[in-house]
N, C-alpha and C positions, 0 to 999 in steps of 0.2 A: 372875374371868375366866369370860367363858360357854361354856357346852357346845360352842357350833361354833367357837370359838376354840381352845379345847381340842381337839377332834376334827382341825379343822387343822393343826395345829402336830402330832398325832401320824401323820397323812396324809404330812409332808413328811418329819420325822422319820423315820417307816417307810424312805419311800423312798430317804433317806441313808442309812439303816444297811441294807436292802438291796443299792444299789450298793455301798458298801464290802463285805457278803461277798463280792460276785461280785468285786470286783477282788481282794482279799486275806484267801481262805476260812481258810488255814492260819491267821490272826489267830482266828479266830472256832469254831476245832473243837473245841473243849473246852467251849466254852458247851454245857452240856445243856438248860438251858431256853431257848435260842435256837433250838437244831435240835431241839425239840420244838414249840415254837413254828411254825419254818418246813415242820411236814409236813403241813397244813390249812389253810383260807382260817380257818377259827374258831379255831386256834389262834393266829395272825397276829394277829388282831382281841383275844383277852385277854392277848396279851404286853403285858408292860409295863415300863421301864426309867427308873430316874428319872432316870441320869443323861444319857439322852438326850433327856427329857421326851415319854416315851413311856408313854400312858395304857391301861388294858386299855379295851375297850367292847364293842359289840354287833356281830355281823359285820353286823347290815343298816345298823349307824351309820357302819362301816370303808366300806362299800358306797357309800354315800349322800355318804358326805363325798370318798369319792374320786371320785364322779362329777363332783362341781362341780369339785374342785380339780386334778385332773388331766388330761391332753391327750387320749387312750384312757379314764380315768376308771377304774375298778378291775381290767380287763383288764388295764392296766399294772402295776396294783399285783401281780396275782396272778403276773404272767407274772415277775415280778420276784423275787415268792419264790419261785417252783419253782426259776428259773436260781440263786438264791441257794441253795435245798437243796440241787442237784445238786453245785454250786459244792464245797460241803462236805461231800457224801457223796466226791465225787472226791479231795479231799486226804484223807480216814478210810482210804476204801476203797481207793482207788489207780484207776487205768485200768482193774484189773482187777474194776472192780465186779460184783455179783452184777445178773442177766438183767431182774430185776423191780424195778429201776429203771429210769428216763428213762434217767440215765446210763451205765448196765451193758448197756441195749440199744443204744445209739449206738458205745458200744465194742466188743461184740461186731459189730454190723454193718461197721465198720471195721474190726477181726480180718479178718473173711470177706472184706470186699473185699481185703484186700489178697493173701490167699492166695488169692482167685480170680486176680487180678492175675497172682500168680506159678505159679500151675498154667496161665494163659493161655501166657504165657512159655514157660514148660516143653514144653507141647504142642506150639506153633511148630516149638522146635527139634526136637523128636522128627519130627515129620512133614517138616521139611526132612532131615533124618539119613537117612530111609523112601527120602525119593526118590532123594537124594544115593548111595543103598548100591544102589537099585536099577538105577540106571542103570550102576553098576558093574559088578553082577553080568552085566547083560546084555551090555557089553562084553566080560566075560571067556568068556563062553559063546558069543561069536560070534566070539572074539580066533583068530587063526594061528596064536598064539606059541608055543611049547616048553612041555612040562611044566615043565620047571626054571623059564621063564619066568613061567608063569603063576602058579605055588608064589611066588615073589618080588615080584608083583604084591601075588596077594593078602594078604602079607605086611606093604606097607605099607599096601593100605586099610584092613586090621584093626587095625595101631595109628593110622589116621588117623580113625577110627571110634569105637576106644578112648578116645581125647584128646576127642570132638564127643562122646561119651556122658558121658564124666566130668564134662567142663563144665556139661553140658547138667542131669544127677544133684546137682553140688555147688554150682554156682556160678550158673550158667545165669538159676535165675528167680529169685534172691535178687537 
């Protein structure tokens, strides 16, 4: 068999066994020479697997043969082993990956938004609560009513206050 037949066949090959980590990494997280394999375009290029007729070679030969053979031509290829390392740093590591990965900053960024999300939340109700208590207060300072009355006003705004704070403290922006 000649060399670009060879080089082919492990061009498509790659790119099977690529796809498959990204759909089913947990399958593939114990392989150590695989996810040493997937943390470099050169180490990509001297993995080798017979049972998937996957030959090691030269990264400019991975290069070259993926350029003819595939659609994007080795941007495809590459872009395929990152998603496939992350793939299976995410089942290793969990969601909660470390910062200095691809995946560990995507997760973190998604952490942050979503507690911005809920401190956005949070803020709302608090500055509606602001207004809601201010206008109260000014009612009562401008109110006719009885001392006794007033004491019984402000009775219920402050458990009605108490209930909008607790909400707002426990449950509010979750």
């Amino acid at each position: 068999m000649k060399s670009f037949e060879v080089n082919q066949k492990k061009i498509i090959a790659t790119k099977s066994l690529l796809l498959e980590i990204i759909t089913a990494p947990s399958d593939f997280k114990g392989i150590e020479k695989l996810v040493l394999a997937l943390k470099s375009q050169n180490g990509l290029a001297k993995f080798s697997d017979n049972e998937r007729n996957i030959t090691p070679c030269s990264l400019n030969t991975l290069k070259s043969a993926s350029e003819s053979l595939l659609d994007r031509g080795f941007l495809e290829l590459d872009e395929l082993r990152v998603n496939a390392k992350d793939a299976i740093e995410t089942v290793v590591i969990g969601y909660k990956a470390i910062k200095s990965t691809r995946t560990g900053l995507k997760n973190k960024v998604d952490e942050l938004e979503l507690k911005l999300g809920t401190m956005q939340k949070s803020h709302f109700l608090l500055s509606t609560l602001i207004c809601e208590l201010r206008r109260e207060l000014r009612q009562m300072a401008y109110s006719s009513d009885s001392v006794k009355q007033r004491k019984i006003t402000y009775q219920e705004m402050n458990s009605k206050i108490e209930a909008k704070l607790s909400y707002t403290q426990n449950s509010g922006g979750a």
